[in-house]
C-alpha positions as CSV (number, residue, x, y, z in Angstrom):
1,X,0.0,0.0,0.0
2,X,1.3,3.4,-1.0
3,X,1.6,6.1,1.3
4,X,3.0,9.7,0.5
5,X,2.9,11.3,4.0
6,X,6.3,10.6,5.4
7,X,7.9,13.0,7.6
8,X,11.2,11.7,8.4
9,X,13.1,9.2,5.8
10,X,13.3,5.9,6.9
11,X,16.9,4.3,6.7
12,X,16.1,0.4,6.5
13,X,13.0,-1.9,6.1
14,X,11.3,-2.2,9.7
15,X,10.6,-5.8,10.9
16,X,8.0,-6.3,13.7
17,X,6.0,-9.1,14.8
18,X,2.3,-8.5,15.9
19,X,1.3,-11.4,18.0
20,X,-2.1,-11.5,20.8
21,X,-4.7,-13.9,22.6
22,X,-1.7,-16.1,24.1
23,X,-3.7,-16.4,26.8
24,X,-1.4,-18.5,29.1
25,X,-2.3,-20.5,31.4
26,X,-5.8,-22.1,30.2
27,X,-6.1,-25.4,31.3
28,X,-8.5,-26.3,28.9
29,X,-10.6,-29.2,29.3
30,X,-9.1,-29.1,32.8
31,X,-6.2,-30.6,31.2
32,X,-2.5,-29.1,32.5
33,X,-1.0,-30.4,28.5
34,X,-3.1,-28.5,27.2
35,X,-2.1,-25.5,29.6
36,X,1.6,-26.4,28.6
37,X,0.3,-26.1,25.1
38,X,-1.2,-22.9,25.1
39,X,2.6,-22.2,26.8
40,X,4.4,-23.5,23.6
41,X,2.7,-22.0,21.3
42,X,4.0,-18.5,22.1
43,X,7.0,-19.8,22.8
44,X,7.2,-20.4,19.3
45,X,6.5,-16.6,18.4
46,X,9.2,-15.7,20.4
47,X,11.5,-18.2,18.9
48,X,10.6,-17.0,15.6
49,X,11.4,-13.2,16.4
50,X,14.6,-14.4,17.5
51,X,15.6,-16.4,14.5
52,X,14.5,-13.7,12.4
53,X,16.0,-11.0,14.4
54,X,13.0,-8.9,14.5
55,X,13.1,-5.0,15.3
56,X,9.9,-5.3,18.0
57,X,7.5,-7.8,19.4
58,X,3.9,-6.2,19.8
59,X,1.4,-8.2,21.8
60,X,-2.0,-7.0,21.2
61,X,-3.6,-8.0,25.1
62,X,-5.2,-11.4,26.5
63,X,-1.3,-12.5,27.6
64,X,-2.7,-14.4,30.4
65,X,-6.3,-16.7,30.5
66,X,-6.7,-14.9,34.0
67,X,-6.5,-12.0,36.1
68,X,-4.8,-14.2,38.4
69,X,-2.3,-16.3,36.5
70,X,-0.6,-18.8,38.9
71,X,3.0,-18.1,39.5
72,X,4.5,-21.1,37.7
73,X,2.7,-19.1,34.7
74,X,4.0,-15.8,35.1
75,X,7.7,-17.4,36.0
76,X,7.2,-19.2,32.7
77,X,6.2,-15.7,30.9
78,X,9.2,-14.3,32.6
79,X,11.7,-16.4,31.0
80,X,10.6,-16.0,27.6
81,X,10.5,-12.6,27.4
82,X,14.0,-12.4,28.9
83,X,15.6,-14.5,26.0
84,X,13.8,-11.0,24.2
85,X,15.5,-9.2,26.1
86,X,18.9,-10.8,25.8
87,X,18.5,-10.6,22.0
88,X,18.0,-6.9,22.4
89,X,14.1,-7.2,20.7
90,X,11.5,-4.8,22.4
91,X,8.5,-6.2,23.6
92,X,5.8,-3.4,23.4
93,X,2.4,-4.3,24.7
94,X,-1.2,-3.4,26.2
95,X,-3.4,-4.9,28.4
96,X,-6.7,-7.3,27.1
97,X,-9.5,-8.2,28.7
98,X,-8.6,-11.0,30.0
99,X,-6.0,-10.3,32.2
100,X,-6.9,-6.3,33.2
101,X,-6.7,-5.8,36.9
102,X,-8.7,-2.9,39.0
103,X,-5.2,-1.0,39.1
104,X,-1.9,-2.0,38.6
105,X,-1.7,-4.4,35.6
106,X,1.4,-7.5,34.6
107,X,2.3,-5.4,32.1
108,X,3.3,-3.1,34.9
109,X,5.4,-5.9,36.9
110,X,7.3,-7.0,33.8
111,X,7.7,-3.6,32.7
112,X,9.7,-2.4,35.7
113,X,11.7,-5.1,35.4
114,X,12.9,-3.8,31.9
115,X,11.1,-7.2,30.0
116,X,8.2,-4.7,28.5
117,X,7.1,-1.7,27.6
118,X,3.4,-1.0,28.2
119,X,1.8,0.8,24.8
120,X,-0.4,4.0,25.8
121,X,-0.8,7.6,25.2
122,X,2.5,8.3,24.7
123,X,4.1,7.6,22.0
124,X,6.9,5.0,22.0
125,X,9.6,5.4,19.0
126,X,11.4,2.8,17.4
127,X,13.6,4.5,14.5
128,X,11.1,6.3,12.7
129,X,7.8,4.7,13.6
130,X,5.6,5.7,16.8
131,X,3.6,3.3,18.9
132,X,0.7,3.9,20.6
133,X,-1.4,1.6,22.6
134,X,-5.5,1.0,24.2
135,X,-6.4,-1.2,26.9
136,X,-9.3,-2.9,26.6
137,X,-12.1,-0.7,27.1
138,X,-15.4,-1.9,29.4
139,X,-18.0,-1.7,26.7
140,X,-19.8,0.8,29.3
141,X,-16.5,3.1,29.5
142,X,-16.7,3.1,25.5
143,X,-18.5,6.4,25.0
144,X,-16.8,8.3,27.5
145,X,-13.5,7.4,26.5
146,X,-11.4,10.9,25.7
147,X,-9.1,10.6,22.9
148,X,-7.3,14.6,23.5
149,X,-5.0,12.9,26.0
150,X,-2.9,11.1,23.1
151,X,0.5,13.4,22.5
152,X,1.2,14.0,18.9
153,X,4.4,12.5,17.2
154,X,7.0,14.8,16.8
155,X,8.8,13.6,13.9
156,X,7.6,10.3,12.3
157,X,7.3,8.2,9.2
158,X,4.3,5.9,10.5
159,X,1.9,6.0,13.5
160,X,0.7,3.0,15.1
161,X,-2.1,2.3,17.2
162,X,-2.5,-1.0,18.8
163,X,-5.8,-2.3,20.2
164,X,-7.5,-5.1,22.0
165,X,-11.1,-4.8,21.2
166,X,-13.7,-6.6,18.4
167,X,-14.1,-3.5,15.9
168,X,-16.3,-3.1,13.1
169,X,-16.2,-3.5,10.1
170,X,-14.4,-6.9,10.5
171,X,-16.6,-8.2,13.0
172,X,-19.9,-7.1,15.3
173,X,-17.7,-4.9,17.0
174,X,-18.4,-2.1,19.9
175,X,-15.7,0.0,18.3
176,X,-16.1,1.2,14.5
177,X,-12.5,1.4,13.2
178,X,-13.0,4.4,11.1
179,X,-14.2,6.5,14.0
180,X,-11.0,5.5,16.4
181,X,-9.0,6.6,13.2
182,X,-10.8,9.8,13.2
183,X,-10.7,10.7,16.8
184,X,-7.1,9.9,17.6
185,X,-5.1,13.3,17.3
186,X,-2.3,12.0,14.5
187,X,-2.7,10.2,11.4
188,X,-2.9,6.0,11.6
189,X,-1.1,4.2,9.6
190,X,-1.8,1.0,10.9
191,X,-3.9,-0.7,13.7
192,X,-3.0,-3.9,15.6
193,X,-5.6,-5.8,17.1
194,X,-6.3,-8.0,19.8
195,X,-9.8,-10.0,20.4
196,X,-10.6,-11.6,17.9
197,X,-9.0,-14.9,17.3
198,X,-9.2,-15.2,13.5
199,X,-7.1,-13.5,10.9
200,X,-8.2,-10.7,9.3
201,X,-6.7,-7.7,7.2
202,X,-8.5,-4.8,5.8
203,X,-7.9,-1.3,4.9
204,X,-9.9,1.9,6.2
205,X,-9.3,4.8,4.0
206,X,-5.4,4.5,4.1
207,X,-5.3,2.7,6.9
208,X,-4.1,-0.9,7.3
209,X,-6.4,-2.6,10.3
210,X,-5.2,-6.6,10.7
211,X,-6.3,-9.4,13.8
212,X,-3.3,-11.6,13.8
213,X,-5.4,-14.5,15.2
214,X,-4.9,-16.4,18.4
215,X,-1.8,-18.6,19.1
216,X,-3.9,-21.5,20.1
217,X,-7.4,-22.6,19.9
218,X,-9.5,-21.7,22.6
219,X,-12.4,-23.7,21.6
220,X,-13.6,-26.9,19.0
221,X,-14.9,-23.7,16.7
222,X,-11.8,-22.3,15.9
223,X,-11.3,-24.2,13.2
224,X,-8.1,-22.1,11.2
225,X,-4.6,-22.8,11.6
226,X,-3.1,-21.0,14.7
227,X,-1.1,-17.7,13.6
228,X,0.9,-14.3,14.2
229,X,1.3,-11.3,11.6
230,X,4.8,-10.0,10.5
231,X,4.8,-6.4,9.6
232,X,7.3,-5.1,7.7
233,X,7.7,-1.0,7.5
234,X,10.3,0.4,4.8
235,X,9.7,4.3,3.3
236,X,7.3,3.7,0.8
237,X,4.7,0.7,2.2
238,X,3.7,-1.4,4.7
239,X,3.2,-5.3,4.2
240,X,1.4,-7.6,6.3
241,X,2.2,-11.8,6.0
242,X,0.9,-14.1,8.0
243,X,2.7,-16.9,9.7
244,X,0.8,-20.2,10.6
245,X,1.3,-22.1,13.8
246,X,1.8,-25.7,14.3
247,X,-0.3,-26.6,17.1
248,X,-2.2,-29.6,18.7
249,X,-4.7,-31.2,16.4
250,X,-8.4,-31.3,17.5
251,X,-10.3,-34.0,15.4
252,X,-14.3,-34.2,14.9
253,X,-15.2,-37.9,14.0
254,X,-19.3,-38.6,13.3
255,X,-21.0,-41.3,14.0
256,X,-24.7,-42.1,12.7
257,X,-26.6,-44.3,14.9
258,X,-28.5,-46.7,12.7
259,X,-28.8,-49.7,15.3
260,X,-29.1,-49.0,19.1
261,X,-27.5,-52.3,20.0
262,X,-24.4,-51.9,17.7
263,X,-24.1,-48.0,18.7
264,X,-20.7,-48.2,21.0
265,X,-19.0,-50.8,18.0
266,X,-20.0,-48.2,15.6
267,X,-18.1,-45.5,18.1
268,X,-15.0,-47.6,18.0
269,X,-15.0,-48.6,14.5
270,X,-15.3,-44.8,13.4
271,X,-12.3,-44.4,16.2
272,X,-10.0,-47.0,14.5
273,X,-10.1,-45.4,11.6
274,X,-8.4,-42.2,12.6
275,X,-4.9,-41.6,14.0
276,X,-6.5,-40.0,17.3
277,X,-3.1,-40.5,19.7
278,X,-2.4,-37.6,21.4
279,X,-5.1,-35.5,19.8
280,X,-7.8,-33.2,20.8
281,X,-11.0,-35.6,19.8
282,X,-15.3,-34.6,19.7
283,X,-17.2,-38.2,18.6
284,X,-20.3,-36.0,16.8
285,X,-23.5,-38.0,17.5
286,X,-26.5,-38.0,14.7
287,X,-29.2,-40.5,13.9
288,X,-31.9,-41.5,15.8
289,X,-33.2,-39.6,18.8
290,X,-34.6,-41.9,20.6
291,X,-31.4,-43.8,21.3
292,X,-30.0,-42.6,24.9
293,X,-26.2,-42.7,25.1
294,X,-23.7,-42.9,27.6
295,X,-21.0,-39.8,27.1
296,X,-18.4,-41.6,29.9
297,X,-18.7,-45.1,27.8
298,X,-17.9,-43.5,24.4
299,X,-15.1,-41.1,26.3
300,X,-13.6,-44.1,27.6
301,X,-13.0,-45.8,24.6
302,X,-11.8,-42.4,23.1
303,X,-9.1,-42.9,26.0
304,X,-8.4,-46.5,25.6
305,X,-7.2,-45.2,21.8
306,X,-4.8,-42.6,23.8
307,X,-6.4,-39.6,22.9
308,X,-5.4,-36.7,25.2
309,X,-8.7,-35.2,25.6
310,X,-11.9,-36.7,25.0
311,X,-15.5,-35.4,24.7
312,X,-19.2,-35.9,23.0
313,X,-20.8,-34.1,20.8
314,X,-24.6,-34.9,20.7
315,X,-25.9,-33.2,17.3
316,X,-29.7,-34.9,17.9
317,X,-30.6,-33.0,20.0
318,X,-29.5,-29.4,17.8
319,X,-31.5,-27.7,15.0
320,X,-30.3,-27.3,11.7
321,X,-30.0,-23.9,12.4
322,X,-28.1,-25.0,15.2
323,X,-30.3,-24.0,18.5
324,X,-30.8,-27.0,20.6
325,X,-34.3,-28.4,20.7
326,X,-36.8,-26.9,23.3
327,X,-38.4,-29.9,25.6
328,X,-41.8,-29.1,26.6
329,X,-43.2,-30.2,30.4
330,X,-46.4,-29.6,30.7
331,X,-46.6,-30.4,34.4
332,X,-43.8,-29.1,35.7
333,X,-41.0,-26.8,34.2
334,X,-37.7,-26.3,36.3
335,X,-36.7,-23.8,35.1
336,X,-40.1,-21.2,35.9
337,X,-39.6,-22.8,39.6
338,X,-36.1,-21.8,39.7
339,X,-36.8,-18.5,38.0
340,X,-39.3,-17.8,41.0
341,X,-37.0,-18.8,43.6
342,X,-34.7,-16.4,42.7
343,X,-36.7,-13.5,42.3
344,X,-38.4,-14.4,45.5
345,X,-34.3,-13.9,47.4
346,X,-34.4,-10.0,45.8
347,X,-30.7,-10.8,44.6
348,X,-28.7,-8.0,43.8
349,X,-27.0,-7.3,40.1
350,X,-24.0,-8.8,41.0
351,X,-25.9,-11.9,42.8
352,X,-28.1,-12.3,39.3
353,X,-25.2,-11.6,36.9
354,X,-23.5,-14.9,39.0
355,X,-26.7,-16.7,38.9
356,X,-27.2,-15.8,34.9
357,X,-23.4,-17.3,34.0
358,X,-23.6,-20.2,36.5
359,X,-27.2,-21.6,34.5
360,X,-25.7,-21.0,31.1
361,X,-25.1,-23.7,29.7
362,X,-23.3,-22.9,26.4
363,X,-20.9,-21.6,29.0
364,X,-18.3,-24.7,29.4
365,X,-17.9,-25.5,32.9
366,X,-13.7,-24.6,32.5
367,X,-14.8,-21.4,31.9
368,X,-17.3,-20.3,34.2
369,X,-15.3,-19.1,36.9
370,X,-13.4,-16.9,34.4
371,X,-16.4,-15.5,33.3
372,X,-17.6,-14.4,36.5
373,X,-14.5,-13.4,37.4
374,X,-14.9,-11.0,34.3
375,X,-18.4,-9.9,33.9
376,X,-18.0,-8.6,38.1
377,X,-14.5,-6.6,37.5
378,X,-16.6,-5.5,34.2
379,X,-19.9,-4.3,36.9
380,X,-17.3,-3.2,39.6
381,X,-15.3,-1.0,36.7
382,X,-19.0,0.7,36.0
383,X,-20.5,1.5,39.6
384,X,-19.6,4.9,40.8
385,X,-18.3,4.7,44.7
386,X,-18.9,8.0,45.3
387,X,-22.5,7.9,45.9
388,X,-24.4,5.8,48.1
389,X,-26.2,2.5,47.5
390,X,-29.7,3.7,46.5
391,X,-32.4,2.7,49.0
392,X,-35.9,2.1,48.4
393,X,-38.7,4.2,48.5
394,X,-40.8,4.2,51.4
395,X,-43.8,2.9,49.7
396,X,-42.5,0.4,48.0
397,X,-43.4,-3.0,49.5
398,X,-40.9,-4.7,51.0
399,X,-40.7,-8.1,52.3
400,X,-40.1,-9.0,56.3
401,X,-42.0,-11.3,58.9
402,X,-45.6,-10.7,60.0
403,X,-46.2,-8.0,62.5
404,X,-48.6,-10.3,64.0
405,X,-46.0,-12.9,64.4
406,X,-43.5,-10.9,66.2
407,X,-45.5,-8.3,68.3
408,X,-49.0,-9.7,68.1
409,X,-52.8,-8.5,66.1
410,X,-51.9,-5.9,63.8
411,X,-54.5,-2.7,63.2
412,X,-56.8,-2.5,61.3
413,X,-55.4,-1.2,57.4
414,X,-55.6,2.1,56.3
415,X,-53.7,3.5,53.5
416,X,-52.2,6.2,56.1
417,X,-51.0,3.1,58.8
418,X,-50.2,1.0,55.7
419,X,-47.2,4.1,54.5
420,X,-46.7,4.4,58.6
421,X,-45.6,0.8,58.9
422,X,-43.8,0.9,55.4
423,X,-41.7,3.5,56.8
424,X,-40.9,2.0,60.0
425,X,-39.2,-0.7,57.8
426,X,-37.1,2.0,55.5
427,X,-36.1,4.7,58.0
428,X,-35.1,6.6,55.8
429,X,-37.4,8.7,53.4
430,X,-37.4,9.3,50.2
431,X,-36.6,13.4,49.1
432,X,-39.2,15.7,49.3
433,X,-38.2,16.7,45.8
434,X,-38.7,13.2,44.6
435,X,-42.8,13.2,45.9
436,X,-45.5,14.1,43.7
437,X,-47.3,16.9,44.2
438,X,-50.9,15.8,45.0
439,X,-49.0,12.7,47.5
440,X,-47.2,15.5,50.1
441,X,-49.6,16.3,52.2
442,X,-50.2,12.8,53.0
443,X,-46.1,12.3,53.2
444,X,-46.3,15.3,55.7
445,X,-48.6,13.7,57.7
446,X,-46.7,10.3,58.1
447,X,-43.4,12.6,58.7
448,X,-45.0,14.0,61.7
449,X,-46.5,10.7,62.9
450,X,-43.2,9.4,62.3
451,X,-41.2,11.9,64.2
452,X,-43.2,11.7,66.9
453,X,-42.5,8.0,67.0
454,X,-39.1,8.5,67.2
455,X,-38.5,11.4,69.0
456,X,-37.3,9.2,72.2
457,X,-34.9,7.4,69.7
458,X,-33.5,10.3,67.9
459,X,-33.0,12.3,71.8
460,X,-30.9,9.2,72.5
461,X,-28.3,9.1,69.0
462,X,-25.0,10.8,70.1
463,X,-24.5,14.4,68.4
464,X,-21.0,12.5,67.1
465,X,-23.0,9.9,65.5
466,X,-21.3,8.4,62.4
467,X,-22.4,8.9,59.0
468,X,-23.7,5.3,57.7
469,X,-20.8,3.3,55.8
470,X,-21.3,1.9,52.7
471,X,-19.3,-1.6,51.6
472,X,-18.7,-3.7,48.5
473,X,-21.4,-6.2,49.6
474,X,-24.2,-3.2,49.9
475,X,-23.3,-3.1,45.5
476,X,-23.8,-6.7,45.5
């Protein structure tokens, strides 16, 4: 791609290698090989950047699975990017979802230990070319986000912007790549992404915008090879390759059922005739639907074959359009008894968001701690601190034990003693602001009634009284 906005003349061809979604330390399948793989298979990015002698290593985010990598996993990050170091190749990098903390981040760790350099608003030169860098962004944060705080380049012959976010128009993004482009103050040459795990390159006006892909496959779906992107930079282009990944296979072998009593023969015949040792392997049930099947009898002939991880795949019970079939119980349906359950305990957002990813069950069971773990720093990032859990209105009804229970015959109802007792449960009122206009009389005369309740009480709270104080679990 030609580009005729060069300020400074570059001297040499600029090699760098744009590399994201490592995320070390997923035991997938609850399998540690499989964590060692997901190990290797940057190990093999930085080997390559070494035997090339590359310029730079840029990570676009998602180094670690977790927030809270173990420390064999960020000893084991450690020493790879020291052989970097040693070869005298930058690592330059930003934060992904995956791993961002409330505060201080990895990147932060391994920067002050000279391994990194964390990309931001700054720009960070290498020769000619300046590097700037995003975090992930919460999707909530996304509109606020103030792009005056980036410092113009003094003297360069490209600008670089490197992201970890899914951006339209490659995928259903919550950024738009042509509005980030427009918003930064400097021209973009070219934008690395993080994110997504598939490879994709595409230009926006004069703008090169490329996902180098994942290093390994976080799921049976991602189906391409494994890969990074090699960028090389000289004065009058930019060209982006892409370098595959040899990684662990993952194998899908169907199996029709034709005849119940022959199903598990039919299982290991199809078995036998694949080279399945040491593999990744899904035996994809179809045929008849009435024919119940026994996942841990078909896994364990997947092991007896030596297959490193197996699992079942039961395609009866999914659509062609690939929704799973809806079963309908007309006497009783779980699921609207555990749905009034919960709304009968008046769980909070964070309480529902964790009962929301627990019951999903697209949501692999590896994953679901990861996910909560996620989607609550994502809520934490978004509640403001500064103000006060809100409370209830006085006339809202609220749930507690009988009055007749605990103190005896209630009186008789009246819409006055009804808002009297409503308040006695929620002390505090709402603001007199808040009340409509034809309701404050009747508010005034509760207030009074109330006060004079109380007047005992409130003669008997110390003038030093402190101020109510508000903790993480009032949010949740």
């Amino acid at each position: 791609m030609q580009l005729g906005h060069s300020i400074v003349k570059m001297e040499r061809e600029i090699k760098i290698i744009h590399t994201a979604d490592t995320h070390i330390g997923y035991r997938q399948y609850h399998s540690d090989v499989r964590r060692q793989d997901f190990l290797q298979a940057f190990s093999i990015v930085i080997d390559d950047a070494i035997k090339m002698n590359a310029d730079a290593v840029v990570h676009a985010g998602d180094l670690f699975d977790s927030r809270t990598p173990s420390l064999e996993d960020i000893l084991d990050t450690m020493k790879l990017f020291s052989r970097l170091k040693e070869a005298n190749i930058p690592l330059l990098a930003i934060v992904g979802n995956h791993e961002s903390k409330q505060s201080t981040q990895w990147l932060d760790l391994f920067e002050s230990m000279g391994l990194t350099t964390r990309l931001g608003t700054v720009p960070y030169m290498l020769e000619n070319i300046s590097f700037y860098g995003i975090d992930s962004v919460p999707r909530s944060k996304i509109p606020l986000f103030d792009f005056s705080v980036f410092e113009e380049p003094v003297a360069s012959s490209y600008n670089v912007l490197v992201m970890h976010q899914l951006m339209s128009p490659i995928t259903a993004g919550e950024w738009d790549c042509a509005y980030v482009i427009g918003s930064v103050p400097f021209h973009v040459d070219l934008m690395l992404l993080g994110d997504y795990h598939k490879y994709e390159k595409i230009t926006v006006g004069d703008t090169w915008v490329t996902y180098c892909g994942s290093t390994e496959r976080n799921s049976l779906a991602e189906e391409e090879n494994r890969s990074y992107n090699i960028i090389t930079v000289s004065e009058k282009d930019i060209d982006i390759s892409r370098r595959t990944i040899l990684t662990r296979e993952f194998l899908r072998i169907p199996v029709t059922i034709r005849d119940p009593a022959r199903i598990y023969e039919d299982v290991l015949s199809a078995v036998k005739e694949q080279d399945v040792a040491g593999k990744v392997v899904f035996v994809e049930i179809n045929g008849d639907t009435d024919v119940s099947i026994s996942h841990a009898e078909i896994e364990e002939i997947l092991l007896s074959r030596n297959v490193l991880v197996p699992g079942v795949r039961d395609l009866r019970k999914v659509t062609e359009d690939g929704f799973e079939l809806s079963v309908s119980i007309s006497f009783y349906d779980p699921d609207d008894e555990i749905k009034n359950e919960i709304n009968n305990m008046h769980l909070s957002t964070g309480g529902l968001l964790v009962d929301e990813i627990v019951r999903d069950l697209s949501l692999p069971k590896t994953k679901v701690s990861d996910e909560a773990e996620n989607r609550l720093g994502n809520l934490l990032e978004s509640m403001d601190f500064s103000k006060p859990m809100p409370l209830a209105p006085v006339h809202e009804k609220m749930s507690s034990p009988s009055s007749e229970e605990e103190n005896g015959p209630t009186q008789p109802s009246s819409p006055e003693t009804d808002v009297i007792r409503e308040t006695e449960r929620s002390v505090t009122c709402i603001p007199e602001s808040e009340i409509p206009e034809p309701e404050k009389e009747n508010y005034r005369t509760v207030s009074e009634k109330q006060s004079e309740k109380y007047d005992d009480k409130k003669q008997k709270t110390p003038a030093h009284a402190k101020p109510k104080q508000y903790n993480l679990g009032d949010y949740f």
